[in-house]
Structures are given as C-alpha cells and as structure tokens.
C-alpha positions in Angstrom: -22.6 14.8 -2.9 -22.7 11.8 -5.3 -22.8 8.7 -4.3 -22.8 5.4 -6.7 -22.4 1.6 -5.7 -22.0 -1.0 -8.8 -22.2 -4.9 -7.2 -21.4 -8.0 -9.0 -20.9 -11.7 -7.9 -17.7 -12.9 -9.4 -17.0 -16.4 -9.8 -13.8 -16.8 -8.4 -12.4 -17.4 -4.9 -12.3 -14.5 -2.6 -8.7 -14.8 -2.1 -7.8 -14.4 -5.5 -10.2 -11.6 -6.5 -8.8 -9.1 -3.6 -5.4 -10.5 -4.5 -6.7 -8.4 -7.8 -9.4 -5.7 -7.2 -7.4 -4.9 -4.1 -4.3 -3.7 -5.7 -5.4 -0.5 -7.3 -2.5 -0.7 -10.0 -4.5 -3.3 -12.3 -7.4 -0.5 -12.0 -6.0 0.3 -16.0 -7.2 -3.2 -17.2 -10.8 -3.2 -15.6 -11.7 0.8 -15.1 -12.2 2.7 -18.2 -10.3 5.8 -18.7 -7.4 4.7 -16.2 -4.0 5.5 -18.2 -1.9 4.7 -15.2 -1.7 3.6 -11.4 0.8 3.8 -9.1 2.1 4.2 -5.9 4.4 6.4 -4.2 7.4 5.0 -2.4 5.5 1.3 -2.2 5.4 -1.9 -4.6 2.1 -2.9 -2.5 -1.2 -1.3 -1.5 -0.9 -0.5 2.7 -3.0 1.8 4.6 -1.2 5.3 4.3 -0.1 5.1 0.7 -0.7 7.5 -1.8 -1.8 6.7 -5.0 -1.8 8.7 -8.6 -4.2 8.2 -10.9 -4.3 9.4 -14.7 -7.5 9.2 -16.3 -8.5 10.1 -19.4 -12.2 11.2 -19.6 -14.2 13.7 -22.1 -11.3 14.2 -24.2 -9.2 15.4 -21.2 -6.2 13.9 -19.0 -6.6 14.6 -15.1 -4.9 13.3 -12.0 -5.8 12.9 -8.7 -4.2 11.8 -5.9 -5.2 9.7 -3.1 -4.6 8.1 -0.2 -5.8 4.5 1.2 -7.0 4.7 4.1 -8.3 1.1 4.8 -6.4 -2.2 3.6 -8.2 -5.1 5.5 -6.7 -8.2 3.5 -9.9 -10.4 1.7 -12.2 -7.4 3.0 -11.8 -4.0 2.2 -10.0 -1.2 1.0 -10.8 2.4 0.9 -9.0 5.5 -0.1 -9.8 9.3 -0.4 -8.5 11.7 -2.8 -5.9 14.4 -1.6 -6.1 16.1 -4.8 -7.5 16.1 -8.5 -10.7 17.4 -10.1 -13.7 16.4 -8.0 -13.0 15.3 -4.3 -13.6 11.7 -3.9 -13.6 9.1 -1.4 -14.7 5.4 -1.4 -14.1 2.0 -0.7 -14.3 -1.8 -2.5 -15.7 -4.4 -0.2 -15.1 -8.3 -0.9 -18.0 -11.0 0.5 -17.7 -14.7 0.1 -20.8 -16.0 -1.6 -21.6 -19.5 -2.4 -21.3 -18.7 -5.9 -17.5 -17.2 -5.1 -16.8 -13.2 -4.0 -19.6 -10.7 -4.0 -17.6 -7.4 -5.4 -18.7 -3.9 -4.3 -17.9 -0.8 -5.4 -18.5 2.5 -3.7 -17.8 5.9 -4.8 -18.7 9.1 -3.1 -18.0 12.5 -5.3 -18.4 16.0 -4.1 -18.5 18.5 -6.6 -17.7 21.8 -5.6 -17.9 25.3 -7.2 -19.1 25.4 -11.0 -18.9 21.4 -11.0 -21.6 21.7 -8.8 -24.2 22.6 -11.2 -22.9 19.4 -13.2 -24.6 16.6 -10.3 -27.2 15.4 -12.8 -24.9 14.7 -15.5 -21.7 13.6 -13.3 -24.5 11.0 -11.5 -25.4 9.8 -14.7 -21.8 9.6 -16.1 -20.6 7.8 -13.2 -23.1 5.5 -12.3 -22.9 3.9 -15.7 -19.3 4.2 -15.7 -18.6 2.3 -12.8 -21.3 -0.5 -13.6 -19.7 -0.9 -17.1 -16.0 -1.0 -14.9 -17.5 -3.6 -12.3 -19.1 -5.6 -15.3 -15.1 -5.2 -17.0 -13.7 -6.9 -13.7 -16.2 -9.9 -13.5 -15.3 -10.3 -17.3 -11.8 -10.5 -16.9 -11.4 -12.3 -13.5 -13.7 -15.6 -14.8 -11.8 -15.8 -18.0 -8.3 -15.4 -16.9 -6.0 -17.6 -15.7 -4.8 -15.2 -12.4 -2.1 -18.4 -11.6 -0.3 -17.7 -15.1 -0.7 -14.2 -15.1 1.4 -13.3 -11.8 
C-alpha cells in the first residue's frame, strides 16, 4: 500500500474552495493528467455517485471508476475506485485557518500483481504528482475570480 498526503493553505474562504475542490469535475483544471471527469446519472457530487476518470499518464490513457463515498458539505469528500489500473481510495479534507482553508489531499494506492514490484517508483511518481496538483489548486483558486467564473 501507498499512501501520499500533499497539504496546502489556500487563501480563500472555505466555502468557496469546497464549492471547487469538492466537485471532482474541475479535477481537469488543477490535476495533471486528468482528460475528463464526470458523473454518472448526476450534475452534482452526492455520496453514492460514481465517477469516471480519464487520465493520461506515461504516454498512456486509463480510466477508473469510482465511487464517493463521503460528501460532508465544507468538510470532506472521499471516494474509492470500483475499477481502473491500481485500486485506489482517498479523501480531500477542508479546515478553516486564519489565513483561509487548509486543503488536504489523501491518496491510498494498492498495487497488486506485477504493479507491485513498481511501489518505489509509483511512491515517487505520485507523491510529486499530487504535490505539484495541490500546488496547481492553490494557484488557480487565489488568482481567480470563482464569482465570474460560475
């Protein structure tokens, strides 16, 4: 098992960055990779939806699906995958903080078979990966007008 956490205090009210990070279809402007995001059957995140995910990485297009299985409102959200090419489960956690929302990022990976033997590298990958994606968010969330943009 993998696990990597990427944190970042973004300076902008709590409300507004959930409102975002919690609504896994803008994952294509902040997570590298991410081709597309949607939902199945549902225009907004809930508890129980399923979500597909095209991601382009190492030259290669994969898709996994998931399902979210938390959707506390200005809190948390977690999901786990149903399918795709490394089992995965994790969650985003939102914090008030005097200088505006501490963001968290958690994702657990579980390689299996011959993807195994990959940890080191996938842990490398990964953990930079989902810094750089956290970093991404923080960027665009304090310079963007989220009002405008709605």
């Amino acid at each position: 098992m993998i696990s990597i956490t990427a944190s970042e205090v973004i300076a902008r009210p709590i409300r507004e960055v959930f409102a975002y990070a919690g609504d896994y279809r803008n994952d294509t402007a902040w997570r590298k990779g991410v081709v597309e995001m949607r939902y199945e059957g549902r225009d907004e995140p809930a508890k129980g939806v399923v979500t597909f995910e095209v991601m382009r990485s190492m030259g290669m297009k994969n898709t996994t699906v998931a399902e979210i299985t938390e959707y506390n409102p200005v809190a948390r959200t977690a999901f786990r995958s149903i399918s795709g090419p490394v089992p995965c489960h994790g969650f985003r956690e939102f914090q008030e903080s005097a200088e505006g929302t501490t963001f968290t990022y958690v994702l657990t990976l579980e390689p299996r078979g011959v993807m195994r033997l990959l940890k080191p590298m996938l842990r490398t990958m990964f953990q930079k990966q989902v810094g750089e994606d956290v970093r991404r968010l923080k960027a665009k969330l304090e310079h963007t007008n989220l009002q405008a943009s709605s």
